[in-house]
C-alpha positions as CSV (number, residue, x, y, z in Angstrom):
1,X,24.8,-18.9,-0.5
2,X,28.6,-19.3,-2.0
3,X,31.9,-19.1,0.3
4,X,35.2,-18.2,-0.6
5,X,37.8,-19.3,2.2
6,X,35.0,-19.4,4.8
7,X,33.9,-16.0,4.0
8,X,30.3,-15.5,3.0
9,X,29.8,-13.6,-0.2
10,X,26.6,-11.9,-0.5
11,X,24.2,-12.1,-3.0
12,X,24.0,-8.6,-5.6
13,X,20.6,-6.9,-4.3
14,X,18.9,-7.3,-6.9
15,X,19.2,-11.3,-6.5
16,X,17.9,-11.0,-3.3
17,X,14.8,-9.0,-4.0
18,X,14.3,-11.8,-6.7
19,X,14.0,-14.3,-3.9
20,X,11.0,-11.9,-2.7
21,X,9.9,-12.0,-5.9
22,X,9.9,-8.0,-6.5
23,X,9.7,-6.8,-9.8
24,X,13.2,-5.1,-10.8
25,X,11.6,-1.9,-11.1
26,X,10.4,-1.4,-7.7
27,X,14.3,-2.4,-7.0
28,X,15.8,0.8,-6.5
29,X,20.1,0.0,-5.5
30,X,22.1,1.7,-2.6
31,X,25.5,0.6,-4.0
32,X,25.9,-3.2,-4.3
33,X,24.5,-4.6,-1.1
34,X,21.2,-2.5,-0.4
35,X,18.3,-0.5,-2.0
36,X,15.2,0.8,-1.1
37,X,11.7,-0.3,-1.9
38,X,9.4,1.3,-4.1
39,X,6.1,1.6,-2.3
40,X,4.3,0.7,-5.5
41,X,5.6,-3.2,-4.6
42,X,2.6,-3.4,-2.4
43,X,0.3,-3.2,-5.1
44,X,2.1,-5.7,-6.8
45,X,0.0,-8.9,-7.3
46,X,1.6,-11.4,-4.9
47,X,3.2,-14.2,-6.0
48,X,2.1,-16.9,-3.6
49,X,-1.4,-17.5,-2.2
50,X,-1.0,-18.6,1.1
51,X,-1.6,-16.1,3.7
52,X,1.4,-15.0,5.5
53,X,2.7,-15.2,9.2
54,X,3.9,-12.8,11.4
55,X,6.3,-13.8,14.3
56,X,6.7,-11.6,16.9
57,X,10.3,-11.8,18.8
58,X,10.2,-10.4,22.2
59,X,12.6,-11.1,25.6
60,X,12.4,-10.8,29.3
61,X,13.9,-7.6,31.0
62,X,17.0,-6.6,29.4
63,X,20.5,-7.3,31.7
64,X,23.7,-6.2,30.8
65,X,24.2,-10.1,30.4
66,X,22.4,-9.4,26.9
67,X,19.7,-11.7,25.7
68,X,20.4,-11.5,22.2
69,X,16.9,-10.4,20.4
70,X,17.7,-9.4,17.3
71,X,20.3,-12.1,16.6
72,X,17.3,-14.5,17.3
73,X,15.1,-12.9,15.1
74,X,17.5,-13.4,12.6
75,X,18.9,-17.1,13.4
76,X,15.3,-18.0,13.3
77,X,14.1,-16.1,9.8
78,X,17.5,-18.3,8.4
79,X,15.9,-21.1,9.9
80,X,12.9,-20.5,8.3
81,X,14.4,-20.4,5.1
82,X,16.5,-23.3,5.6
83,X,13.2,-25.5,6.1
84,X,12.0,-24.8,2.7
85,X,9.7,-21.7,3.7
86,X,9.7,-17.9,1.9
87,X,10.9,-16.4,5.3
88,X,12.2,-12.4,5.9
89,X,12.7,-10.6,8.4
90,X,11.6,-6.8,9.4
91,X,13.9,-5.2,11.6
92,X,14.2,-2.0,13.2
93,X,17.8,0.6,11.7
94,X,20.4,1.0,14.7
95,X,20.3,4.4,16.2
96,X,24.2,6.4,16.2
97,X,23.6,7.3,19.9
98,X,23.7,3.6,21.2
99,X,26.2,2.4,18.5
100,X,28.7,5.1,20.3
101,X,27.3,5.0,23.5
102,X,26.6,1.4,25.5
103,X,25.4,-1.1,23.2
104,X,27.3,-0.8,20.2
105,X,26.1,-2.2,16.7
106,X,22.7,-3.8,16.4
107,X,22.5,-6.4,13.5
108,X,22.8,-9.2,15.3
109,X,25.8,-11.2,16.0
110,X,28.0,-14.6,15.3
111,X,26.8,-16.3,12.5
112,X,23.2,-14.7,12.6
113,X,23.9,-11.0,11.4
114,X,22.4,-8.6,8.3
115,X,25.1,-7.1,6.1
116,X,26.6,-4.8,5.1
117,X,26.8,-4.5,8.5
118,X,28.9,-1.7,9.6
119,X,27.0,0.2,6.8
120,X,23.4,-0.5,8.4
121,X,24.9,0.4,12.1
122,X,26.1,4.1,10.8
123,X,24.5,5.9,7.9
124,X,23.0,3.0,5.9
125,X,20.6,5.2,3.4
126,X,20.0,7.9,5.3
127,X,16.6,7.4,6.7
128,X,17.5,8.7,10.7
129,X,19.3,11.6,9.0
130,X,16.4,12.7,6.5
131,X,14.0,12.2,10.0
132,X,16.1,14.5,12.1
133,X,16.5,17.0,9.5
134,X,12.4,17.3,8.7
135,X,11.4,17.2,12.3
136,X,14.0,20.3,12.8
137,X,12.9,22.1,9.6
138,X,9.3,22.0,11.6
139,X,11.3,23.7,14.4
140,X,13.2,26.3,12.8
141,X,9.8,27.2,10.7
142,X,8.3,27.7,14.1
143,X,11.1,29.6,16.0
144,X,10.8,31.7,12.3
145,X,7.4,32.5,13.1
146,X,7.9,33.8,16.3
147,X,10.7,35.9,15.2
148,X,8.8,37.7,11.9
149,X,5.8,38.7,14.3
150,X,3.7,35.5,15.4
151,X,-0.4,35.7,13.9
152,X,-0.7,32.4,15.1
153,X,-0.5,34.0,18.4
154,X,2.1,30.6,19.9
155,X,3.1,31.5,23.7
156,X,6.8,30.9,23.5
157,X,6.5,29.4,26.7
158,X,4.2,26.6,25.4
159,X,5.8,25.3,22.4
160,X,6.0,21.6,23.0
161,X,8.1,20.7,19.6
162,X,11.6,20.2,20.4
163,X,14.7,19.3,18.2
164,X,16.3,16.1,17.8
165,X,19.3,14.5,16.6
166,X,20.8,10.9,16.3
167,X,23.1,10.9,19.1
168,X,23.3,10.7,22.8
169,X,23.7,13.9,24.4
170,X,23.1,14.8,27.6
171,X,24.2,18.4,27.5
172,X,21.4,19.0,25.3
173,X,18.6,17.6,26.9
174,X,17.1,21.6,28.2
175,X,18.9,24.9,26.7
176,X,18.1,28.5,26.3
177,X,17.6,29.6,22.0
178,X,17.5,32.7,20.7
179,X,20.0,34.5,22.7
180,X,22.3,37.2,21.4
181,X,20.3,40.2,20.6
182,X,17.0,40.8,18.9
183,X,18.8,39.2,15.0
184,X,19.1,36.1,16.6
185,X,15.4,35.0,17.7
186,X,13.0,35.0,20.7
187,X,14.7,33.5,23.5
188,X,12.7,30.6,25.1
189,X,13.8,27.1,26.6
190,X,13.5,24.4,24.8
191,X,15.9,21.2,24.4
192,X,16.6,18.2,22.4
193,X,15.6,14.4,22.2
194,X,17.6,11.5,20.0
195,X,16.2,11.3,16.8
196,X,14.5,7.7,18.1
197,X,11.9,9.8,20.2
198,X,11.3,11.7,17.3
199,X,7.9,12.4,16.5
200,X,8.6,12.6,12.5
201,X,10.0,9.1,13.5
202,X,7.1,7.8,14.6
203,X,4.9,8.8,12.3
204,X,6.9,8.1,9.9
205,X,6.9,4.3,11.2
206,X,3.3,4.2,11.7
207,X,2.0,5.7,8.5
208,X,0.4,3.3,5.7
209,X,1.1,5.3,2.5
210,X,2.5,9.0,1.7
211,X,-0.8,10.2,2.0
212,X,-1.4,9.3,5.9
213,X,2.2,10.4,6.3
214,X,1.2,14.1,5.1
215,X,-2.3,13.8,7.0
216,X,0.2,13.1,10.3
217,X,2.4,16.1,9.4
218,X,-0.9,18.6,9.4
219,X,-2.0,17.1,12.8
220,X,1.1,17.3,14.6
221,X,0.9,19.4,17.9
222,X,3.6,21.9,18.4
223,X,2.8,24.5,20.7
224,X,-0.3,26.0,22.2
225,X,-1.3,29.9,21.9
226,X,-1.6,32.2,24.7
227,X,-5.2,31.2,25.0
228,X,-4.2,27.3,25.4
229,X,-5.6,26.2,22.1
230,X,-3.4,23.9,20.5
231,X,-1.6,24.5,17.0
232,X,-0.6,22.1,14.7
233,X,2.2,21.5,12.1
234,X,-0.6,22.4,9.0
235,X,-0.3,26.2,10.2
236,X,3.5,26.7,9.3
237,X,2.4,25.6,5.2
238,X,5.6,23.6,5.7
239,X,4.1,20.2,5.1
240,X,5.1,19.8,1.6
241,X,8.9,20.3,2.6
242,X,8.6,17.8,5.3
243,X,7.7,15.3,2.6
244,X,10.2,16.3,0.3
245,X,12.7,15.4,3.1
246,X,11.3,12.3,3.5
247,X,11.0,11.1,0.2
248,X,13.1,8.4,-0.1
249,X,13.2,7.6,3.8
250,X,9.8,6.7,3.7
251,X,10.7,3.4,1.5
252,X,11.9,0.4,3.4
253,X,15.3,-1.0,2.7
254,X,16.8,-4.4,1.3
255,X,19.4,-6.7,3.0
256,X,20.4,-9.5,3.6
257,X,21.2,-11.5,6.5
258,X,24.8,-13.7,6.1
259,X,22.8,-16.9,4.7
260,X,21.7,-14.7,1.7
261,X,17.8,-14.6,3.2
262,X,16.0,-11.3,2.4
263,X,15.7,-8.7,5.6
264,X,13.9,-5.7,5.4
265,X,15.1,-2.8,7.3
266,X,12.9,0.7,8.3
267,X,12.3,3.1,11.3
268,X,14.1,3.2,14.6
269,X,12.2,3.8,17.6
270,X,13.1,2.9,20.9
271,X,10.8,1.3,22.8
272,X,11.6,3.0,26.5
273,X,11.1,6.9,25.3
274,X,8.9,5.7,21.9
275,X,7.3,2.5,20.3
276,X,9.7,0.6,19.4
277,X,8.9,-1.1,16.7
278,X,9.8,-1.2,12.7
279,X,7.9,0.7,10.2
280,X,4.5,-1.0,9.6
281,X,5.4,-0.3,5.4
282,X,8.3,-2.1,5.9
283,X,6.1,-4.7,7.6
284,X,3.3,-5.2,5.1
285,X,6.5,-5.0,2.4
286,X,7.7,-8.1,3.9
287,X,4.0,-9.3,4.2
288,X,3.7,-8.9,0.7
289,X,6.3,-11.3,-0.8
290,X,7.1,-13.8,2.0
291,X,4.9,-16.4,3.9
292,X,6.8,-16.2,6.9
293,X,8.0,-12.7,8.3
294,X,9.7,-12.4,11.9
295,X,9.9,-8.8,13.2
296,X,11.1,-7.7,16.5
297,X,10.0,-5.4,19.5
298,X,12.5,-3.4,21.5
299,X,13.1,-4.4,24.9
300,X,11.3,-6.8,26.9
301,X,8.1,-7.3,26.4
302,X,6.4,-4.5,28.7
303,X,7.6,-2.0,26.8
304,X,8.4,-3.0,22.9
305,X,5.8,-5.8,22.9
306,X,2.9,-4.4,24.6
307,X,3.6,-1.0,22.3
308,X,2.9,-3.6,19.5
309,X,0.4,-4.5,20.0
310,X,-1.9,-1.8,21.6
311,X,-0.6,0.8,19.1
312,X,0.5,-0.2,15.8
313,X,-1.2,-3.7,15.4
314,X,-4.1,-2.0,16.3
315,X,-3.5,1.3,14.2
316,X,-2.3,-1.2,11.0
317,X,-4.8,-4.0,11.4
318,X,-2.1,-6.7,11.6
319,X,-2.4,-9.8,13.6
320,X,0.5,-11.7,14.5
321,X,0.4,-15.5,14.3
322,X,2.9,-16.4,17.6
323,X,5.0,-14.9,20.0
324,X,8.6,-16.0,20.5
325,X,10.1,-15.2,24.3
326,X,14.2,-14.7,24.4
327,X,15.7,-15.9,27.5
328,X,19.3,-16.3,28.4
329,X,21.0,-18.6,31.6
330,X,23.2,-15.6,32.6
331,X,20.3,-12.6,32.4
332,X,18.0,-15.2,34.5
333,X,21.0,-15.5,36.7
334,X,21.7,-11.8,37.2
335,X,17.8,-11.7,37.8
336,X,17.8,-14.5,40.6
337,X,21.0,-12.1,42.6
338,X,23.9,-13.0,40.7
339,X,27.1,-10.6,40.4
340,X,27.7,-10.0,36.9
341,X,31.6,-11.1,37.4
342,X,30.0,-14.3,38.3
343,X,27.7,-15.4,35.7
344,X,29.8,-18.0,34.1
345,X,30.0,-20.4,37.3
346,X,26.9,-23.0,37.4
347,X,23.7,-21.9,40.2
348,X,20.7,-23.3,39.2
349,X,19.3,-22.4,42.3
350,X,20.0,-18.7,41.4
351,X,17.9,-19.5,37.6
352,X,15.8,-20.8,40.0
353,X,15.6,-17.3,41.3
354,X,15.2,-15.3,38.4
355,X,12.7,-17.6,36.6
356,X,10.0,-15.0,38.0
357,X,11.0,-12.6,35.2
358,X,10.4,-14.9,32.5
359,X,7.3,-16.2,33.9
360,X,5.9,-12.4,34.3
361,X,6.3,-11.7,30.7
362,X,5.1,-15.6,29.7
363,X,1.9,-14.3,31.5
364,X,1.4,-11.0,29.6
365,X,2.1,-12.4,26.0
366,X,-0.4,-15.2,26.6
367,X,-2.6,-12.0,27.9
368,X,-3.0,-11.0,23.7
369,X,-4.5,-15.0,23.3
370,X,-1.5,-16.0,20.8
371,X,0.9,-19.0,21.2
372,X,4.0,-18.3,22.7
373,X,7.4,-20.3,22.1
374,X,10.7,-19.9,24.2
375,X,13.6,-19.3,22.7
376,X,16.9,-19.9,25.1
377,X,20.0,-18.5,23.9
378,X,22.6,-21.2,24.4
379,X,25.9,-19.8,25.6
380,X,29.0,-22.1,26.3
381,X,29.1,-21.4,29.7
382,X,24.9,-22.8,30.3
383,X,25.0,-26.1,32.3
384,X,22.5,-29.2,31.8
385,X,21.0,-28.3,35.2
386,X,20.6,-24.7,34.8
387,X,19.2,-25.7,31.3
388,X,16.5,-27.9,32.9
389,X,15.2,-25.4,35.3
390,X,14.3,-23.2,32.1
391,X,12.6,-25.9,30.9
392,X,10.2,-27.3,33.8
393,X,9.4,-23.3,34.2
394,X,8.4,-23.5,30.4
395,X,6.4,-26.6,31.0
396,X,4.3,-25.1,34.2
397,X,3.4,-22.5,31.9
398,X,2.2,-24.7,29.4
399,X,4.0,-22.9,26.7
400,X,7.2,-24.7,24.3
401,X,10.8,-24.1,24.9
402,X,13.5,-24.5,22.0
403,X,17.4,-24.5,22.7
404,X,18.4,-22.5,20.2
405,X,22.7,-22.3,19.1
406,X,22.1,-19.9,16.0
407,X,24.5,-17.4,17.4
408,X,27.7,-20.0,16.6
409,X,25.6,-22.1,14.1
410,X,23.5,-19.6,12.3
411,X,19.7,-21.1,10.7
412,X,20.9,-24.6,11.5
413,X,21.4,-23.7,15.3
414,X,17.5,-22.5,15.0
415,X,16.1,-25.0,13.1
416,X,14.0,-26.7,16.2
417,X,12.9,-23.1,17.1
418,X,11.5,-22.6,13.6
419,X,10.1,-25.8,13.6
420,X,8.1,-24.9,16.7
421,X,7.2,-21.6,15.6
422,X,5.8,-22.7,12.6
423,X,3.7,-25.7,14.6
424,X,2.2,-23.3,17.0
425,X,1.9,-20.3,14.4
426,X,-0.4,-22.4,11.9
427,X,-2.9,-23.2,14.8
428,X,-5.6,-20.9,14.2
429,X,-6.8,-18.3,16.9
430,X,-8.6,-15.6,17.2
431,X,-7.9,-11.7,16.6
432,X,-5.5,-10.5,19.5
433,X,-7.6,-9.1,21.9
434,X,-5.9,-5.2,23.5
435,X,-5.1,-4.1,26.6
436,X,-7.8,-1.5,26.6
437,X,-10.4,0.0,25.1
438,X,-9.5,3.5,23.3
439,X,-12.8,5.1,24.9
440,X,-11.2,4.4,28.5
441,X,-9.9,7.6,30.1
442,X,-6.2,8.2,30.1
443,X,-5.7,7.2,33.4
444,X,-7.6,3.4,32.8
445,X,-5.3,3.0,29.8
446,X,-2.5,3.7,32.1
447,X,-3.6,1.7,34.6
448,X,-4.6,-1.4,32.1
449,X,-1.0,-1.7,31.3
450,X,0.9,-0.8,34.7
451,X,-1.0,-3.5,36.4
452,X,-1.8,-6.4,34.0
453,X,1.9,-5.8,31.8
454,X,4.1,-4.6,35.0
455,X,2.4,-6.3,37.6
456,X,2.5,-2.8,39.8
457,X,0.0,-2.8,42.1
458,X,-1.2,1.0,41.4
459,X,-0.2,4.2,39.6
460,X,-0.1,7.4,41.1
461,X,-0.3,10.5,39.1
462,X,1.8,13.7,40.1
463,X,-0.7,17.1,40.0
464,X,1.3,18.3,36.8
465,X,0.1,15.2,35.0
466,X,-3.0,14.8,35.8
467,X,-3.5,18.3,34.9
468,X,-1.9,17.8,31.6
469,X,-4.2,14.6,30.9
470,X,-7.4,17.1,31.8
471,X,-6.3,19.4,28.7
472,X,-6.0,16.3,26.6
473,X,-9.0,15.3,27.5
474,X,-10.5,18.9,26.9
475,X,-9.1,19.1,23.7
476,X,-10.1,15.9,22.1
477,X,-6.8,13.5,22.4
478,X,-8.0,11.5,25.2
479,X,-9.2,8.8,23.0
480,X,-5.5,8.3,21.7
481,X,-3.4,4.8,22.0
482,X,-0.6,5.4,25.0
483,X,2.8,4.8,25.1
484,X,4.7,4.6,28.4
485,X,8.2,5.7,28.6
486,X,9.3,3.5,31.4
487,X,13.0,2.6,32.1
488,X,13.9,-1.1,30.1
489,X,16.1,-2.5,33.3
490,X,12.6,-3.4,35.4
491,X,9.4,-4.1,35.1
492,X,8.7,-1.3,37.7
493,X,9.8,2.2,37.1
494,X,12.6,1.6,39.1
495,X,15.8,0.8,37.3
496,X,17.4,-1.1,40.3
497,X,14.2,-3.5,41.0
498,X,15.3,-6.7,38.9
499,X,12.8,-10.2,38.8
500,X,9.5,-9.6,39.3
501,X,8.6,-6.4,41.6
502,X,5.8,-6.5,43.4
503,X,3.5,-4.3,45.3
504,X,4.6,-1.3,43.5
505,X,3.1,1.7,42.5
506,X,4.4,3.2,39.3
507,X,4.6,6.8,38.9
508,X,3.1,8.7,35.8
509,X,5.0,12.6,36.4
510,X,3.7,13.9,33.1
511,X,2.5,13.1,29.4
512,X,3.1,14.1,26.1
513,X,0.7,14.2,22.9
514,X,2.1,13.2,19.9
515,X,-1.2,13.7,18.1
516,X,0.7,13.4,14.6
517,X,2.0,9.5,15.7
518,X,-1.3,9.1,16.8
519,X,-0.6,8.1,21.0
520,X,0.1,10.0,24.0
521,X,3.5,9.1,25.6
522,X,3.3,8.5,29.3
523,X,6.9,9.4,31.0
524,X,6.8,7.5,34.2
525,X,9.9,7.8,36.9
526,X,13.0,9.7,35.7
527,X,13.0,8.2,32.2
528,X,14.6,10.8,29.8
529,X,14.1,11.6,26.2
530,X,17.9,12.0,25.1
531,X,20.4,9.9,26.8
532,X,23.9,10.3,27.8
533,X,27.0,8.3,27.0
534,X,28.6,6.2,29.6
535,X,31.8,7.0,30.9
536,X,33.3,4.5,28.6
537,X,31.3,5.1,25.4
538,X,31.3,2.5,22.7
539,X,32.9,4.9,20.1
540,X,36.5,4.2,21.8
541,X,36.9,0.8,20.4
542,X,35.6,1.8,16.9
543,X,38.1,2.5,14.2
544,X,39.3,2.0,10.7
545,X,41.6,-0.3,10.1
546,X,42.9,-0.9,6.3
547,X,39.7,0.8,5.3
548,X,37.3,-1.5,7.4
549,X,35.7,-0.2,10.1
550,X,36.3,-2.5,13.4
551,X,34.6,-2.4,17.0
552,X,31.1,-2.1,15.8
553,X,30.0,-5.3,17.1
C-alpha cells in the first residue's frame, strides 16, 4: 500500500490479482481499478497447499443504529492480511434500490471500504443490469407467446414469472399489461420485483459453471397451463439468449479494499425477499487463490445466515470453518427499549436489556456445530460498563468476544478479531450439520427454521398456502431447499417486535417455487418483493461535485 498526502492509492488490477496469484490471462480489466474473472481460474492449479478457510460474517437483528457487517467483513479480511495470511474477501454488489432509497452505499465504511467505491455502489460492470435484462427477455418471450397464439396452452391467469428491475418501486409492485387494443398484447396482471428477488439472480449466484447455469434456465417455472401442469423456461427455445446476456455477468469481479487486499465482488440477493448471499463462483474463486476468505450473509443471522447454510452450503458442498457475530452498543440498546435520539447517553442496564437478541442468534450459529467469535463494533460513544455487559453475555455463552475499531483504524483496528478467528477457525470440527432434512415436507422445513432459528413457538399456514404447498408437492418440488421471506427488523414476522419475541406464531400466507434457483421461497407476514423509497430517499444527498460523485456513503 503507497499514500500520497494521506490518500490511499490503489494498486493497478492487475497487481492485485498478482497477490491472488491469477494468471494475467484469466485477468480480464474494467478500466484501471476492476476486472472480471475468467472462470477458467478455477482450474488453475493453486498456488498454495494448505486448504483454505471460510469465515462466515453474520449480526444480530438489523436496527437503524446500524451494526456495520460488511465493513467488518472487510476490517477483518485487512486484518488477515496484515498478520501475514493470503486473506480475500467475497462480498455481495450493492443493489440501486437501497443505494437511493434508505441505506445508501454498501462497501463498507471509514477506513474499511472496497474501491472504486462509488463505482461498485452504481453500475460497477454491469452484472444487476445484464440479470434484469435476461430475466425480462424470459418475460417478453412469454407475453410473445401468448400474443402469436399460445400451443403451450399457458392460462394467462397463472403465469408466475414476473419482471424485475434494480430499483425500489412501489408503484410497480401489481399492474395490468397488455392494454390498448388487440396490437399491444393479452391483457393479464402481473407486476414487478427489484432485480435482488430475481430468480435469474439467484440462479445465477448459485450455479457452479455455465453449464448448471443453462440447466437452471430450462428448469425455471413460469406459468402453469389451463390444466395446472407447470411450464418451464426450456419451452420458449430462449435459453441460449439468456446466456448470451449473461456472459460476462456470470464472472466474478476484482477489487480491492483501501489496504490494497484482494476482494471479490458477485451477485446481489437480499436476504429478506431472497438468499442473500454472494455468488458461490465468486466464492470458490476466492477459495481458489487465498487461505483465508471472509464472505458475508445479509441480515442477521435468521435470515442471511440460516439461508447459507441450508441452501447454498448445502447446494455447493462448502463448509465454513467459523462464524463471526456483529454486535453494536447502540443496536443492543435500541433492542433493550432505548429511543433512537438517545443512543449516545450510557445505560447498561438497557444492553442489559437487549443482550436477548445477541444471545438468540449466538444460540442458532452454534446450532450448525461451528465456532463462533463476537465481533463488537466500537463506536466513540460505547462506555467501559456498557462494554462489559457484552462481554460477561459472551462469556455465559462460552463463545469469544473481540473489540474491534477497524471502522477508524482499518486491519489494525481488527487485528485481535482476526487473531481469534483464525484460533477458533483452525480447530477442526465436523461437517455443519442442516436445519432439515430435504425429504421433510414443506411444512417441517418451515417449521425447522421458524422455531429452532426464530424461536416462534408455531407457524400457521393461511388455506391459500397450504394449498399452493399441495401442488408443489404434487408436482415434484417438495423436496426443494426453502427460503423464507421474513421482514429483517425482528426475529418474528412482526417488524415492530424487537429483542427476542417469544411465544409467537409466524405466519406462512403463500410460497413461491423458484425451481430454476433450486428452493421454494416462503413469504411469511406482509413482506414484499419490490420495495418502496422512504419519504426521504437516499438519492437527495447524492450528487456530483467537480466530477466526483458525493453522498454515497
Amino acid at each position: 500500500m503507497t499514500t500520497e498526502s494521506n490518500r490511499f492509492v490503489p494498486a493497478p488490477i492487475h497487481v492485485v490479482a498478482e497477490r491472488l496469484g491469477i494468471d494475467p490471462r484469466y485477468v480480464i480489466p474494467y478500466g484501471r481499478d476492476k476486472a472480471k474473472l475468467d472462470l477458467a481460474a478455477l482450474d488453475a492449479p493453486r498456488r498454495r497447499q494448505a486448504d483454505s478457510k471460510l469465515v462466515l460474517v453474520s449480526a444480530i437483528t438489523p436496527t437503524r443504529a446500524g451494526e456495520g457487517k460488511t465493513t467488518t467483513t472487510i476490517g477483518l479480511t485487512q486484518a488477515l492480511a496484515r498478520l501475514g495470511h493470503s486473506a480475500c474477501a467475497a462480498l455481495r454488489e450493492p443493489s440501486l434500490g437501497p443505494c437511493m432509497g434508505v441505506k445508501g452505499g454498501a462497501t463498507g465504511g471509514g477506513a474499511s471500504q472496497i474501491i472504486p467505491s462509488a463505482s461498485i455502489n452504481l453500475h460497477f460492470t454491469g452484472d444487476l443490469h445484464a440479470i434484469t435484462t435476461a430475466h425480462n427477455l424470459i418475460a417478453a418471450a412469454l407475453d410473445n407467446r401468448l400474443f402469436h397464439g399460445d400451443d403451450l396452452g399457458i392460462d394467462p391467469r397463472r403465469v408466475t414469472w414476473r419482471r424485475v428491475m434494480d430499483m425500489n418501486d412501489r408503484a410497480l409492485r401489481n399492474c395490468v399489461i397488455g392494454l390498448g387494443g388487440t396490437a399491444q398484447g393479452v391483457p393479464r396482471e402481473t407486476g414487478f420485483d427489484i432485480t435482488a428477488a430475481s430468480e435469474v439472480m439467484a440462479m445465477l449466484c448459485l450455479a457452479e459453471s455455465v453449464d448448471d447455469l443453462r440447466k437452471r434456465v430450462d428448469r425455471a417455472l413460469i406459468a402453469y397451463t389451463k390444466k395446472g401442469e407447470p411450464v418451464t423456461a426450456s419451452r420458449l427455445g430462449i435459453t441460449g439468449a439468456v446466456l448470451a446476456l449473461l456472459n460476462d455477468a456470470v464472472m466474478p469481479n476484482l477489487v480491492q479494499t483501501l489496504e490494497g487486499t484482494p476482494t471479490v465482488v458477485h451477485g446481489g440477493p437480499f436476504a429478506n425477499i431472497a438468499h442473500g448471499c454472494n455468488s458461490v463462483l465468486a466464492t470458490r474463486m476466492a477459495l481458489h487463490h487465498a487461505d483465508w476468505v471472509v464472505t458475508e450473509a445479509g441480515f442477521g443471522f435468521d435470515l442471511g445466515a440460516e439461508k447459507f447454510f441450508d441452501i447454498k452450503c448445502r447446494t455447493a458442498r462448502l463448509d465454513p470453518a467459523a462464524i463471526v457475530l456483529v454486535a453494536t452498543v447502540r443496536a443492543l440498546k435500541l433492542h433493550g427499549g432505548v429511543g433512537y435520539d438517545a443512543l449516545s447517553e450510557p445505560n447498561p442496564g438497557a444492553v442489559e436489556r437487549g443482550l436477548e437478541n445477541l444471545e438468540k442468534h449466538i444460540e442458532s450459529a452454534q446450532g450448525f456445530g461451528k465456532p463462533v467469535v463476537v465481533a463488537l463494533n466500537r463506536f466513540a460513544t460505547d462506555s467501559d460498563d456498557e462494554l462489559a455487559v457484552i462481554a460477561r453475555a459472551c462469556e455465559r455463552k462460552g463463545v469469544l468476544h473481540s473489540l474491534a475499531d477497524h471502522f477508524a483504524r482499518g486491519g489494525e483496528g481488527a487485528r485481535d478479531l482476526a487473531e481469534k478467528v483464525v484460533a477458533e477457525g483452525s480447530k477442526p470440527t465436523a461437517p455443519f450439520t442442516p436445519m432439515y432434512a430435504l425429504e421433510d415436507s414443506v411444512e417441517a422445513k418451515v417449521r425447522s427454521v421458524a422455531t429452532r432459528i426464530y424461536g416462534a413457538k408455531d407457524v400457521a399456514f393461511t388455506p391459500q398456502a397450504s394449498k399452493a404447498i399441495a401442488a408443489a408437492t404434487k408436482n415434484g418440488y417438495g423436496n426443494l431447499p426453502i427460503c423464507i421471506a421474513k421482514t429483517q427488523n425482528s426475529l418474528s414476522d412482526d417488524a415492530t417486535k424487537l429483542g427476542r419475541p417469544r411465544d409467537f406464531t409466524v405466519t406462512v400466507r403463500d410460497i413461491q417455487i423458484s425451481a430454476g434457483a433450486g428452493f421454494i421461497v416462503v413469504l411469511t407476514g406482509d413482506i414484499l418483493r419490490m420495495p418502496g423509497l422512504p419519504l426521504v430517499p437516499a438519492a437527495e444527498r447524492i450528487d456530483v461535485i467537480n466530477g466526483e460523485i458525493v453522498g454515497l456513503i
